[in-house]
N, C-alpha and C positions, 0 to 999 in steps of 0.2 A: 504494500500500500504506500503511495507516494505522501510524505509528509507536507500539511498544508502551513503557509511561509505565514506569519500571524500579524507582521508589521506592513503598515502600509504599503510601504517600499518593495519589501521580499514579493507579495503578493503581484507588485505589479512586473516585477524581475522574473516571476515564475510565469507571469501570464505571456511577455513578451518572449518567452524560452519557447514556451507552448506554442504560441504563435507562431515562430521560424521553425519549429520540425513540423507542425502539421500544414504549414505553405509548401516547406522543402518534398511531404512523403507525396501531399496531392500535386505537387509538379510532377515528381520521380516516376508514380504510379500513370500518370497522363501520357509524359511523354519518354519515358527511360530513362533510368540514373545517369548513363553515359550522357544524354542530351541534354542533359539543365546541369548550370555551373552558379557558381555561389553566390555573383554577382547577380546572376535572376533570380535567388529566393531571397537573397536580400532587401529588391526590388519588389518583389512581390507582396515581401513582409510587410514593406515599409519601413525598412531598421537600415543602418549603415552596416556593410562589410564588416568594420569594426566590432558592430553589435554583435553581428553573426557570432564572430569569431569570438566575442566573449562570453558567450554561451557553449559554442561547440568550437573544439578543439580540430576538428579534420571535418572534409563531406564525408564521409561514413558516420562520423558522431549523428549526422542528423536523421540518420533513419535508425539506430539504436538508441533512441534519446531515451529509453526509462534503464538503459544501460546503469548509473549508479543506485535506481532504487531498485535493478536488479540487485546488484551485490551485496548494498545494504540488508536485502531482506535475505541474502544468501547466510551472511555471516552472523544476522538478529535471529534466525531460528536455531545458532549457535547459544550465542548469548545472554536471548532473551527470553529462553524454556525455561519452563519451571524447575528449579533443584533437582527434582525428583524423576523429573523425564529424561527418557534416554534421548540418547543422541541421534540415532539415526531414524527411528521416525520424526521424530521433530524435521529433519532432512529432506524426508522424504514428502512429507505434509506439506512443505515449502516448493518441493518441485514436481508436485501434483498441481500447485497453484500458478506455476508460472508454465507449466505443460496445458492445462486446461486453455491460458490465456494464448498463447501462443498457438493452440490448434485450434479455436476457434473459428465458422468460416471465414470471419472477416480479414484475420489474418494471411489468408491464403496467396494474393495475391501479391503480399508485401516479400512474404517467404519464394513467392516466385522469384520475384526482381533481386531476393537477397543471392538463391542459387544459382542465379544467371548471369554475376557479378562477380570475376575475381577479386576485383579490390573491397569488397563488400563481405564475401567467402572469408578473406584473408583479415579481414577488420576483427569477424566473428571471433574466429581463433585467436586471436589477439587477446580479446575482450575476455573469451573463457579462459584463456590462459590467467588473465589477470585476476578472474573471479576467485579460482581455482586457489593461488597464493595466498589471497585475502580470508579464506574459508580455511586452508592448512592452518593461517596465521589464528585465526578464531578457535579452531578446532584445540590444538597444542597450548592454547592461552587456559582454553575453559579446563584442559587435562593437566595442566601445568606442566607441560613437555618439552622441550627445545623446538624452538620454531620450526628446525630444517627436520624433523625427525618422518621417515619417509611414510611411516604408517599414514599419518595426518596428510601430507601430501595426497598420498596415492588415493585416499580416500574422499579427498576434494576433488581430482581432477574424475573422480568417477562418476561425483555429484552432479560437476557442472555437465559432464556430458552424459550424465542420462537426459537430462533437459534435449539435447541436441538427438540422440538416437527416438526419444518419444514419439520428438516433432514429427520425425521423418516414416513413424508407421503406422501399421494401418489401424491400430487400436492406441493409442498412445498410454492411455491408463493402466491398459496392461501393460505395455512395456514398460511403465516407470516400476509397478511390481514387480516384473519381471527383474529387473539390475539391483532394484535394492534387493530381490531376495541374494543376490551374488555379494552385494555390497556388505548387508548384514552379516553373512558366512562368513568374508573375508575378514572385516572389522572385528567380530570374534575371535577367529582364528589368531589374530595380530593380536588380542588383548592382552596375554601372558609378557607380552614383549613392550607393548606401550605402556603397563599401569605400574 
């Protein structure tokens, strides 16, 4: 869930944010990501270049724009379970929720132009890679582990791409069951070594 900015300010920063990715996706989707450059959603937005850029970091940032409340909610279903819950359904609760959203039909189309885009493919992977870190980093915090310890690793980068394997079949729901029962197995198996 995207947190709502409470000052007048932030509010109107989030709304101009909002503004430049949903000018930027309804260009991309119209006329192809390779065909519209930054200078026409800028334009479109009615914000300066400048603005663009200080909302989104690259054109790829603008069609992953819930990109940090992705990982936010990656690493708070970490953090912010109750004592008593285990770890990896909380995980998996979390990428049931971003699987639902993502294969929804409206999605379909965006997931088109993402698969059809190397520099968009390659942004992906970027970004999972990133989430991935940030979840190790969460994971090892809440077990009090050493950051780099590979259980924790290996166990985020399996989280963020169940997300990625769901998307792509033909029950998704199942499939996120599916990995976490692998997940679960494995996270166990590794417990004698991580606790």
């Amino acid at each position: 869930m995207t947190t709502v900015p409470t000052g007048r300010r932030e509010r109107k920063k989030a709304a101009t944010r909002q503004k430049i990715a949903d000018t930027a996706l309804r260009l991309f989707l119209e006329r192809g990501y390779d065909a519209v450059g930054i200078r026409e959603v800028a334009a479109e937005a009615d914000v300066a270049v400048t603005t663009l850029f200080s909302h989104f970091a690259a054109k790829e940032a603008l069609v992953f724009e819930r990109d940090p409340d992705f990982e936010r909610r990656l690493t708070g279903a970490v953090t912010g379970r109750a004592p008593d819950e285990p770890l990896i359904p909380a995980l998996r609760r979390e990428v049931h929720a971003f699987v639902a959203h993502c294969a929804a039909p409206e999605a379909a189309p965006v997931w088109r132009m993402i698969d059809a885009s190397p520099a968009l493919r390659q942004y992906e992977e970027s970004m999972r890679l990133r989430h991935a870190e940030s979840l190790a980093a969460a994971v090892a915090a809440d077990l009090d582990l050493p950051r780099t310890t590979t259980a924790c690793r290996a166990l985020a980068r399996f989280v963020v791409d169940a997300h990625a394997l769901a998307r792509e079949a033909d029950d998704p729901r199942a499939a996120v069951e599916e990995v976490f029962r692998m997940i679960e197995a494995a996270w166990e198996a590794a417990g004698a070594r991580t606790a």
